[in-house]
C-alpha positions in Angstrom: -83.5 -243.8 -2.7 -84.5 -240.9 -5.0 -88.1 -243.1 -5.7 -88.6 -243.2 -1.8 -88.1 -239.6 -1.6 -90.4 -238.7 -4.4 -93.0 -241.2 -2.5 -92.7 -239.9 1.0 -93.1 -236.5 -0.2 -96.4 -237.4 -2.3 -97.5 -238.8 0.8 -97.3 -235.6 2.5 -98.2 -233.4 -0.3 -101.8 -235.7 -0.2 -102.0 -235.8 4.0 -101.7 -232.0 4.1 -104.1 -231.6 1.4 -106.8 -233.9 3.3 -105.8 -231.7 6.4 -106.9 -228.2 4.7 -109.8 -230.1 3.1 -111.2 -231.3 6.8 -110.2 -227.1 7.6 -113.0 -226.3 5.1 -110.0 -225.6 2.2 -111.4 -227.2 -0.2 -114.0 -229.2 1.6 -116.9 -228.9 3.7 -116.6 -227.1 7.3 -117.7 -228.9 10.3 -121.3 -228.8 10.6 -122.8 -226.7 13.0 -126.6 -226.0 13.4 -125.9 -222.1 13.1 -125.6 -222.4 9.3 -128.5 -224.8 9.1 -131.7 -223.9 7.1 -133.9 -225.5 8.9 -134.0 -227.8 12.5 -135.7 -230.2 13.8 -136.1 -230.0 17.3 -136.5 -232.7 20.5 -139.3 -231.4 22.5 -141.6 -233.4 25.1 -145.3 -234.5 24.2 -146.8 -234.8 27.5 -145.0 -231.8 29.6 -147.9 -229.8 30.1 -147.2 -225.8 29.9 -143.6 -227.1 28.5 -143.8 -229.3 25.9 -147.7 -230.8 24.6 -148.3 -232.6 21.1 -152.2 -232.1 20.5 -154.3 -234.1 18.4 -153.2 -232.8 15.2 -149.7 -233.3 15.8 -148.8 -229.4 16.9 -146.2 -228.8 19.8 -146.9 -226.6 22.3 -145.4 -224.7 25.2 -143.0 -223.1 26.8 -140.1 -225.0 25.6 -141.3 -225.1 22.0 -141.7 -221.1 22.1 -137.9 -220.8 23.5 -137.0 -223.6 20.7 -139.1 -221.1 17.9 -137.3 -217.8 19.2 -133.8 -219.4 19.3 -134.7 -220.7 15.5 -135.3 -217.4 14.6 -132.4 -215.5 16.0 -130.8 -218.4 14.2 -132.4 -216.8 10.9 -134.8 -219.9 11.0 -138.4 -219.3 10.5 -141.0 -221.3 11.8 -142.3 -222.9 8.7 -138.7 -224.5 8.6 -139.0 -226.0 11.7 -140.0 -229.7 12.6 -140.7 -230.6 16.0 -140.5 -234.3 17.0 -140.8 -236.0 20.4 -137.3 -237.1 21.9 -137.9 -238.7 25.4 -135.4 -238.5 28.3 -134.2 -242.2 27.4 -133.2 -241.1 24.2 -131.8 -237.6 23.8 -128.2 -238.2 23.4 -128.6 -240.9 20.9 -130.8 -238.6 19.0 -128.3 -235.6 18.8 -125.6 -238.2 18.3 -127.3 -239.8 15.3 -128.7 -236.8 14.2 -132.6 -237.8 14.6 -132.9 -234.0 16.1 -130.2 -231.1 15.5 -131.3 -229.3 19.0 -133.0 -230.5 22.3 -135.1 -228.1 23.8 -136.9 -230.8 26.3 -136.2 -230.0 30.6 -132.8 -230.9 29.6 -130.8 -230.4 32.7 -127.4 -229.6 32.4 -125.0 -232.2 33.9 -121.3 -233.3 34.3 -122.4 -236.7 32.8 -124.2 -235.6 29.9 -121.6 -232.8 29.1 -119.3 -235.5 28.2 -121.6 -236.7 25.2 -123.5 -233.4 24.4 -122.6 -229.8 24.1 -124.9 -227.1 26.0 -125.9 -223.9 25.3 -127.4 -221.7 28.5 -129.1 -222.7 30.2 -132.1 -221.0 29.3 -134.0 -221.4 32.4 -133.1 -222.6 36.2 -135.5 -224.5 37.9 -136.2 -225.7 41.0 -136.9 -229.7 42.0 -140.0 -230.2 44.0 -142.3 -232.8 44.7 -146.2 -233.5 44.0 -148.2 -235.7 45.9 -152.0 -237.0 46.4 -154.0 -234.5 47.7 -154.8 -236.3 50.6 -151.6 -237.3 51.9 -150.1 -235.4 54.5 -147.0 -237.4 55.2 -145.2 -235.9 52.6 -144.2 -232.2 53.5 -140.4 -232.3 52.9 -138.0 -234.3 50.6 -136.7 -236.0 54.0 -140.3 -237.7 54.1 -139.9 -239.5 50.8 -137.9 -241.9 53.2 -140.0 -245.4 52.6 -141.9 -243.7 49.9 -142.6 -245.0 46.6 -141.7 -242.2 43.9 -141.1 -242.1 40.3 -138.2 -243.1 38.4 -138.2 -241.8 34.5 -136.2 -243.5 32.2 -133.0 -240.6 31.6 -133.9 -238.5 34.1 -132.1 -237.4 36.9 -134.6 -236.3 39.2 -135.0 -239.3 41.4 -131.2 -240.1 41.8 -131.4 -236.2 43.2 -133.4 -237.6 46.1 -131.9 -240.9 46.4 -128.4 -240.2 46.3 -127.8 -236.8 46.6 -130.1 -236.1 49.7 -129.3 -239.7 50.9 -132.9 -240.1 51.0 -134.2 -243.7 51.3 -137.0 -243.7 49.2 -138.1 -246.3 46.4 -137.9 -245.7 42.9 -140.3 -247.0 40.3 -139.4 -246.5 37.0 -141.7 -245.3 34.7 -141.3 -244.2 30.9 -142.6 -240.5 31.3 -143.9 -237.8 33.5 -146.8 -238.1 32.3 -147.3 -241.6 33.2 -146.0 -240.6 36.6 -149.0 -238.4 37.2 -150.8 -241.9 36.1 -149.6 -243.9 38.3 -149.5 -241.4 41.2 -152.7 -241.0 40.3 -153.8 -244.6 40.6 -151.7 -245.5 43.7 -149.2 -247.0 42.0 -146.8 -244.4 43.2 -146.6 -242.2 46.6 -144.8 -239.1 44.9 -143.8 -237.6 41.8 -140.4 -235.2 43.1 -138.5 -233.5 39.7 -138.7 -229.8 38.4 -141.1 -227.5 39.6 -142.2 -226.1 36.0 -142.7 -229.7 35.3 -145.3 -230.3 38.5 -146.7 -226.5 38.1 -148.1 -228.0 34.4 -149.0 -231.2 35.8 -150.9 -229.4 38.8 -152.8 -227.0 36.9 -154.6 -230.0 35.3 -155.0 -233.0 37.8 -155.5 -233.5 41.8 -152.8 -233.3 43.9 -150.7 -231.1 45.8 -146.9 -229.5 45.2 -145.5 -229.3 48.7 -143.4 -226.4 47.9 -140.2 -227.6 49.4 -137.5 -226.9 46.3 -134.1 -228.6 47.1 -131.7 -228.3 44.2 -131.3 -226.0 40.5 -132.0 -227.6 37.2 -130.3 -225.8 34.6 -132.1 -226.0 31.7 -130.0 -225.9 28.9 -130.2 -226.5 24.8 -128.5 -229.9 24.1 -126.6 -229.9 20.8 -124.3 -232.2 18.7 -121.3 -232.7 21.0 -118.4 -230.0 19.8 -120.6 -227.8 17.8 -119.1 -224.8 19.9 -120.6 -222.2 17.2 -124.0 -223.2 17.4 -123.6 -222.9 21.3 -121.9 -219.9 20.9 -124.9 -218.5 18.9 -127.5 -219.8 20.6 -125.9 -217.9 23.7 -126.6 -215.2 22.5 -130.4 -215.9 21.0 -131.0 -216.5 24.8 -129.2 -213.3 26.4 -131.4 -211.2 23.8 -135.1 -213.2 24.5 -134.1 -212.3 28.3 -133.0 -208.6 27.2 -136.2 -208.0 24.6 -138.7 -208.8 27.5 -139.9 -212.3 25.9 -138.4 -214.8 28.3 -140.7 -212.7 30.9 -143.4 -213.2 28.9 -143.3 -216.5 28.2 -142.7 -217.2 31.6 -145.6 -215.6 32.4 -147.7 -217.1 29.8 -147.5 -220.8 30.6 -146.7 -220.0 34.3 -148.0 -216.8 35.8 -150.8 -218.3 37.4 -148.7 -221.8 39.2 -147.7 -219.9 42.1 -144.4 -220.4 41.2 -141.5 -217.3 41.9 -140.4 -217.2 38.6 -136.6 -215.9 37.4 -136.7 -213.4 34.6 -133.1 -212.2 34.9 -130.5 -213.9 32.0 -129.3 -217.2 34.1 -125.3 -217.7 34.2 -123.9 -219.5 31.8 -122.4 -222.5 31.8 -119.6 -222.2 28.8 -119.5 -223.7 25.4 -117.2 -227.3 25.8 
């Protein structure tokens, strides 16, 4: 009996000491991208204004400038930072795997994807709105997408918004990216491309077509973590409060933006809560 004692108490003795190890007593902490040295970030390649990979392999817009200034207030500098394209098909596999340690891509905040990603802000609220062919004059109002082809992106949201949530009979077509919405739109493959408004506004400014300025829902744009990395949400919280606070948000905003049309918000959006 004494030898069973001795046992059960080693036993313990060993599962409390694994317990203070997983505590960081010990052992390593639970990683968390706000004591990382450097990030590699999920942007879009073909967003124009929000997220654009040029010919020599640079990231540009307004995502990727809220991804740098969030790095930094992190204590990361741009040289340390790696951006990589992470499609809407593919974003929670990515943070889940760790192909990317943040996603700074249109990533609307939802119920669904809360329960396999952790957000921080969101850093912007947009607006869903629809583009069409210049020429077509049917389409004035998301009620008129009844009948209408329009595009379906692999991971996105946007279309089930129209479908299912406006109760809209429309057709989807699914389609890879944005990008080759605009394609096929383009080509009459499609009748209308309806998701965020910054997303049309950097479309528009470069190809035919018309936004008919009818917005219907909010897209909170939020920073898509590992799932349970509360500290790096925490933190990143607050990089976005102080971009808002120090005037860059506004400027940003204005930057890739100011001349869309759009009514932009410049005020620090609500958060949604670190979960």
């Amino acid at each position: 009996m004494r030898v069973t004692r001795a046992a059960a108490a080693a036993a313990a003795f060993l599962a409390a000491a694994a317990g203070l190890s997983a505590c960081g007593l010990g052992g390593t902490e639970e990683e968390t991208v706000a004591d990382k040295q450097s990030l590699v970030i999920g942007v879009k390649e073909d967003q124009p204004a929000l997220g654009v990979k040029g010919p020599d392999g640079t990231y540009k817009g307004f995502d990727v400038d809220v991804a740098t200034y969030i790095a930094g207030k992190l204590g990361i500098p741009e040289s340390r930072l790696t951006f990589k394209t992470t499609n809407s098909s593919v974003r929670e596999e990515a943070l889940a795997n760790g192909t990317v340690d943040i996603i700074v891509a249109t990533y609307s905040i939802t119920a669904t994807r809360k329960m396999k990603v952790t957000f921080a802000g969101p850093y912007y609220v947009a607006h869903q709105d629809t583009f069409v062919r210049a020429d077509d004059t049917s389409i004035n109002d998301v009620r008129d997408l009844k009948g209408k082809r329009i595009c379906a992106v692999t991971g996105s949201n946007s279309w089930r918004r129209v479908i299912e949530e406006r109760k809209v009979a429309a057709e989807p077509v699914t389609v890879d990216t944005y990008g080759a919405c605009m394609d096929a739109l383009a080509g009459g493959r499609l009748d209308a491309v309806s998701t965020d408004d910054l997303i049309v506004a950097g479309f528009a400014a470069g190809r035919p077509g018309r936004m008919i300025n009818a917005p219907f829902t909010d897209e909170k744009y939020g920073v898509g973590i590992k799932k349970g990395d509360l500290k790096g949400c925490e933190e990143i919280n607050r990089a976005i409060t102080a971009m808002y606070q120090d005037g860059t948000a506004k400027r940003l905003l204005d930057k890739w933006f100011g001349d869309s049309g759009l009514k932009l918000t410049t005020s620090v959006p609500q958060f949604e809560g670190c979960k």
